[in-house]
N, C-alpha and C positions, 0 to 999 in steps of 0.2 A: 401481416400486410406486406405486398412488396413497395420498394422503393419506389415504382411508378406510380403506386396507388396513393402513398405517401405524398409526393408531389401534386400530386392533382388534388389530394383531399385539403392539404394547409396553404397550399397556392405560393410555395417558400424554395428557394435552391437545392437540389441534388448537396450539396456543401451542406445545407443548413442540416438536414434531415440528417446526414451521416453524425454529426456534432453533436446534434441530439439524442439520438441513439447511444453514442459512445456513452453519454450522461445516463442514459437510462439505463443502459446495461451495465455501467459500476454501481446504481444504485439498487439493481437485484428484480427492474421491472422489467425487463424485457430481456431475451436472450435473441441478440442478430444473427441471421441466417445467410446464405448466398442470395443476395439481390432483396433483402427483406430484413424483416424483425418477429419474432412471437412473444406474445404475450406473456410472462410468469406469475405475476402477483399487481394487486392496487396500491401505488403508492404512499396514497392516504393512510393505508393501511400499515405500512412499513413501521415497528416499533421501534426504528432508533433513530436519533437523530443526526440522521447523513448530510441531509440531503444540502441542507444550508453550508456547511464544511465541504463537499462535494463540489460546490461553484465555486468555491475560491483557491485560486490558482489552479485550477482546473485543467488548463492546457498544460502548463508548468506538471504537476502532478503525470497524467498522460504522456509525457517525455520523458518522466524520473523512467517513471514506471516500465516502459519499453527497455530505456539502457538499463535497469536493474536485472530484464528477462533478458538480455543477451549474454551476461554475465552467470546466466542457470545453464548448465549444460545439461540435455539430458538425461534422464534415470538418476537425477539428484533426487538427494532427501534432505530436503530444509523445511525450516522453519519460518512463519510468515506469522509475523505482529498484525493489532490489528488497527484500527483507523484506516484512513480516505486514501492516505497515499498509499499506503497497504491493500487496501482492496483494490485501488488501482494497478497494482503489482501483480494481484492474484486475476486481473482482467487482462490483463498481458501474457499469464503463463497459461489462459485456459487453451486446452486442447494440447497438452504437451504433457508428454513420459514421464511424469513427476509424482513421489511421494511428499506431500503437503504435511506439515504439522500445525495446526492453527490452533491458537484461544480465540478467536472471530466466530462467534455466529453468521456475519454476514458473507466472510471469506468463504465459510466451509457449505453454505447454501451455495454460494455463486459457483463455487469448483466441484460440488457431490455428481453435479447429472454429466461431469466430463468423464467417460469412458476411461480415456488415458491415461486419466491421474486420482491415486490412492491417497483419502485422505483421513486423516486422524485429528479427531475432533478433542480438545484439551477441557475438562469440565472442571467445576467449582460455581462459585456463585457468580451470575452473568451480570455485570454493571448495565443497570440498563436505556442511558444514554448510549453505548457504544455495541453493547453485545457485544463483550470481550469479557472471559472467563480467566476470574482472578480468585486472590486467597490459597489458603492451605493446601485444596486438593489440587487445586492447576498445581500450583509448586510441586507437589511432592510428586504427581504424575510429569512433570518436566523431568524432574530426576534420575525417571529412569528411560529418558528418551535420550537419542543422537542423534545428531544432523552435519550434514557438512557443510550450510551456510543458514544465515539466519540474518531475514531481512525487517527490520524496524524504522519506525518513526519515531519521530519526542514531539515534544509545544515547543521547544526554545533551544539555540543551539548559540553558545558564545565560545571566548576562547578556554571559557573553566570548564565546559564539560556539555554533556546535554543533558536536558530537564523535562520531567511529565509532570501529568499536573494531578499523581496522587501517588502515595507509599504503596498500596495495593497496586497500581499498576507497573510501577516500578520493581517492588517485588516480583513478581512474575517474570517482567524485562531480564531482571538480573541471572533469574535462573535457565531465561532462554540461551542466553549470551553464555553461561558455563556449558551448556548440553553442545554448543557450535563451535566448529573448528572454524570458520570465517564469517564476521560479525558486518553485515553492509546496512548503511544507516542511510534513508531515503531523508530528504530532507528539501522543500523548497524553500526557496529565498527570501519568503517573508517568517518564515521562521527564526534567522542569523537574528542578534544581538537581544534575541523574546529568552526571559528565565520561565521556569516552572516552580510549580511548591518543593518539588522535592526534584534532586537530583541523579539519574537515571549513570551515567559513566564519566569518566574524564576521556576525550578523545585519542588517548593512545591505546584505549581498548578497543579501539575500534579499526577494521583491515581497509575498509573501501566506505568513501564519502561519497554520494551522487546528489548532485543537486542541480537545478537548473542554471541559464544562461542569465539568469536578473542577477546574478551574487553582486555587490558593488567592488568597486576595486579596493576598500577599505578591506572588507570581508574575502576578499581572494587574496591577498598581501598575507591576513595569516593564519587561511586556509595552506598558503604554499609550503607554511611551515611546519604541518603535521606529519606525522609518519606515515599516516593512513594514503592509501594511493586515493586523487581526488577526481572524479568524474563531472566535468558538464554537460550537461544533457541540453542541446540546444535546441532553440525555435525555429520555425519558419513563418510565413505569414498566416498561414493556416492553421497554426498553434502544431504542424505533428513537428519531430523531430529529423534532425538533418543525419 
């Protein structure tokens, strides 16, 4: 449908329609077009569960997401974790010269039908809240992969380290983080002072912090003190970034 058809059918803002579409198309239903949207799959249908994770911080994520893709040059080969702000990442780099390595089911659907970018799909057993391919054979197929940057998320970031919220996922984490020469940890603001089960790195493994404009000034005091270089990614009223 085009965006005109759009507006006359929900009777809602040029604004709104675009806002919802970005929603749609990180959730794998729809791929936007010039002045439109097409259809890719049913919702309902979708077997993992995004979509509730997907609305929160939303805009914030969308912002990571953008500053994380202008820091990919070109004809790079990285690495992309999986979760919301991760697919949001890989909805930022679609249509660009990129070799992808993903444990995401939902990443490596959203980026296979992009012409531009070659991607490599990381197998083992698929968690299936997330559609992220963990265990022995992900690890040991890391192993023999390289990247020159490798972009992830965690549940909880404080000053002792950042946390996910299982040893399988973590495991995986750890051997993306050995195959990359530069480790960038997406991270929004309601993440800061949240632990996980288990802990994923201490932050001076880490090269580049990107996080949105909500950090509190508590949390930026000692953010300033990491080695890692640290990125704000800021709002505007529209939620894109400045």
């Amino acid at each position: 449908m085009s965006m005109t058809e759009l507006v006359q059918t929900l009777g809602v803002s040029d604004s709104t329609i675009r806002r919802d579409l970005e929603i749609l198309e990180e959730q794998g239903v729809i791929r936007r077009t010039h002045g439109g949207a097409v259809f890719v799959q049913d919702s309902p249908g979708h077997p993992y569960a995004f979509t509730e994770r997907e609305m929160t911080s939303a805009d914030e994520k969308r912002a990571i997401a953008r500053t994380v893709a202008e820091l990919i040059p070109a004809g790079q080969t990285i690495i992309l974790d999986g979760g919301t702000t991760c697919l949001a990442v890989a909805s930022a780099l679609a249509g660009r010269r990129l070799s992808v390595i993903t444990n995401s089911v939902p990443i490596a659907l959203r980026l296979s039908s992009e012409v531009a970018t070659e991607v490599t799909q990381i197998g083992g057993y698929v968690y299936p809240r997330t559609g992220v391919a963990l265990g022995d054979v992900a690890e040991q197929m890391l192993r023999t992969l390289q990247a020159k940057q490798l972009v992830l998320s965690c549940a909880g970031l404080t000053p002792q380290g950042a946390f996910n919220a299982n040893q399988m996922m973590v495991g995986v984490e750890r051997e993306m983080m050995k195959a990359a020469d530069e480790v960038i940890l997406a991270v929004d603001h309601a993440k800061f002072g949240m632990l996980g089960v288990v802990k994923l790195c201490s932050l001076d493994e880490v090269n580049v912090l990107v996080t949105d404009a909500g950090a509190s000034a508590e949390t930026r005091a000692w953010l300033d003190t990491l080695s890692a270089r640290v990125i704000y990614a800021e709002l505007t009223r529209t939620g894109e970034r400045k």
